[in-house]
Structure formats: structure tokens, C-alpha cells
TORTI-764199 format. One line per field, with one value per residue (C-alpha): residue in one letter; x, y, z; residue number from 0. Coordinates in steps of 0.5 Angstrom, whole numbers, plus 2048, in hexadecimal, padded with zeros to 3 digits. Layout:
type = c(a / ...)
east = c(X / ...)
north = c(Y / ...)
up = c(Z / ...)
seq = c(NUM / ...)
This chain:
type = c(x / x / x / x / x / x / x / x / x / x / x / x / x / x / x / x / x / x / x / x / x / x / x / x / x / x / x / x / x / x / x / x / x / x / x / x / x / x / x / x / x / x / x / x / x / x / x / x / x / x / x / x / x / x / x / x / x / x / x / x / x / x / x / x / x / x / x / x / x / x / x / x / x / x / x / x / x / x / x / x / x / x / x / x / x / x / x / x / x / x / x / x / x / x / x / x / x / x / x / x)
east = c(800 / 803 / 804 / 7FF / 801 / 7FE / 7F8 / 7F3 / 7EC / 7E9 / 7E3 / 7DC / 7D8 / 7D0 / 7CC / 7C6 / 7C1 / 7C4 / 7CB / 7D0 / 7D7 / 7DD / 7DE / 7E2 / 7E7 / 7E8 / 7E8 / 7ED / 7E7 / 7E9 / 7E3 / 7E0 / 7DD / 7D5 / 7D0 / 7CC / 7D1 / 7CF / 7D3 / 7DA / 7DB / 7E3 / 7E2 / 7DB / 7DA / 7D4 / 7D1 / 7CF / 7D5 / 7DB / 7E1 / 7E7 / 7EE / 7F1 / 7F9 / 7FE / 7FE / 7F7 / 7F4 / 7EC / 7EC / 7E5 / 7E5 / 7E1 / 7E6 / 7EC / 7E9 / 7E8 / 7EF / 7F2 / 7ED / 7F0 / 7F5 / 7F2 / 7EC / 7EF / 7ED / 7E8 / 7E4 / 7E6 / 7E2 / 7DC / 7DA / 7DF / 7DE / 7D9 / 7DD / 7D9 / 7DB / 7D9 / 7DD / 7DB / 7DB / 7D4 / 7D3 / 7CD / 7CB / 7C4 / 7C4 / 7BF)
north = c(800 / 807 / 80D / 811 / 818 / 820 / 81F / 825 / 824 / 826 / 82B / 829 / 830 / 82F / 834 / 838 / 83D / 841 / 840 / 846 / 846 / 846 / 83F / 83D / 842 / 83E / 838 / 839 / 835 / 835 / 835 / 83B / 840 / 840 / 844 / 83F / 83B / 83B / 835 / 832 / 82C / 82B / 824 / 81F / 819 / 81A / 815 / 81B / 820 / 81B / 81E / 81C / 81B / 821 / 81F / 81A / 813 / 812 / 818 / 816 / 812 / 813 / 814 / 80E / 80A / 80D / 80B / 804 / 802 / 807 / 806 / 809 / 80B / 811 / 812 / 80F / 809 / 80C / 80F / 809 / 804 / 809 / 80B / 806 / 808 / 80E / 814 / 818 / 81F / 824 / 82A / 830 / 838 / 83B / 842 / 844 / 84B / 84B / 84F / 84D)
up = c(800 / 7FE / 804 / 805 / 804 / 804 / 801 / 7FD / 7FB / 7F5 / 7F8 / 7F6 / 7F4 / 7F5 / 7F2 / 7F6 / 7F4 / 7F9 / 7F8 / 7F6 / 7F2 / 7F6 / 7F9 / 7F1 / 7F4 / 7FC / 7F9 / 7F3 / 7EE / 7E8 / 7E5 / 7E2 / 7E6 / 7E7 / 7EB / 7F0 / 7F3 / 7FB / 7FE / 7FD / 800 / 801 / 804 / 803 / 804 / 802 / 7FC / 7F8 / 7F9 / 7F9 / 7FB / 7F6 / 7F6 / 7F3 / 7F3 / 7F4 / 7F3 / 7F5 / 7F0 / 7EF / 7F4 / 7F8 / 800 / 801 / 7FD / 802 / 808 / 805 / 804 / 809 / 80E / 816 / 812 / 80E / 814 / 81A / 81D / 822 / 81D / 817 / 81D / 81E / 817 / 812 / 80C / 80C / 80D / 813 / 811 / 80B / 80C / 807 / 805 / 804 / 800 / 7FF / 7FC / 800 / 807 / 80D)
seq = c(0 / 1 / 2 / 3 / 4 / 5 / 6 / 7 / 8 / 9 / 10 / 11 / 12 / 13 / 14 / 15 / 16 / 17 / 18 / 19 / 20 / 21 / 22 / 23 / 24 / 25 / 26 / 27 / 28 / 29 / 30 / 31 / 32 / 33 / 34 / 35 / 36 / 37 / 38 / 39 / 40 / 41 / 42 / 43 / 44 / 45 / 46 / 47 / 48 / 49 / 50 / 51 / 52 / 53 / 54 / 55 / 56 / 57 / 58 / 59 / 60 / 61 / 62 / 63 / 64 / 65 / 66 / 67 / 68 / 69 / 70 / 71 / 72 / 73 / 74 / 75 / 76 / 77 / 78 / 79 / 80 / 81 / 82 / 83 / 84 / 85 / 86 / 87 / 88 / 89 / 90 / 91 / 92 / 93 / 94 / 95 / 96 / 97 / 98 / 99)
């Protein structure tokens, strides 16, 4: 099994109606800029928002695919026993051009 090594996540934009048009320009998108992108999901498990392996030997890999060959290793053993392969964190930036 190779070493695990820093990884980066591909960031996972979501449009919304109320979303605005600075989240390309925090997540380093490549993706063209559009209007209405309300969230930026930087790390999911999620089945519908995936994160993606963006570098290294491991590049397009999925999270979940991670998770089953390196287990404890990439989450910890702890949190490996209590959710095996189920990520249990959504971590995510939120713009939003509508004001409450």
C-alpha cells in the first residue's frame, strides 16, 4: 500500500437561488465564474457532492474509496469504529446574495 500524503480536495459548487459569486475566487474553481453558487462543499461524503482527489497518486479517487482502503489510518481509528465507511463531517462555505 502506498503512503498517505497531504491531501487536496476538489471543491464541490452547488447552485442555489439565493446564491451569489464569490465562492470561485475562495475555493481556487477552475470552473468558469457563474452567478448563484450559494455553497462550496470543500470536504463530503455525501453521495450526491463527493469529494474528489485532486493531487497525487490518489488524484480522482473518491472519499469513501479513501476511507476503505485506509480506514484508521486517513480518519482515525475512533471514528473509523464509529462510522466505518460513512464520513460523518460536511465541512462547506456559504455565500448568499440575499440579506435576512
Amino acid at each position: 500500500m502506498n503512503k498517505l500524503y497531504p491531501l487536496k480536495f476538489r471543491p464541490v459548487l452547488k447552485k442555489k437561488v439565493w446564491g451569489g459569486n464569490t465562492l470561485h475566487a475562495l475555493t481556487g474553481s477552475e470552473e468558469t465564474q457563474t452567478a448563484g453558487i450559494g455553497e462550496a462543499w470543500v470536504l463530503s461524503g455525501l453521495q450526491d457532492g463527493m469529494s474528489l482527489v485532486s493531487n497525487g497518486f490518489l488524484k480522482e479517487n473518491n472519499l469513501k474509496e479513501l476511507i476503505e482502503v485506509y480506514m484508521g489510518d486517513l480518519v482515525g481509528e475512533k471514528v473509523f469504529g464509529r462510522f466505518g465507511l460513512e464520513f460523518p463531517l460536511l465541512i462547506k462555505f456559504i455565500n448568499t446574495t440575499e440579506i435576512a
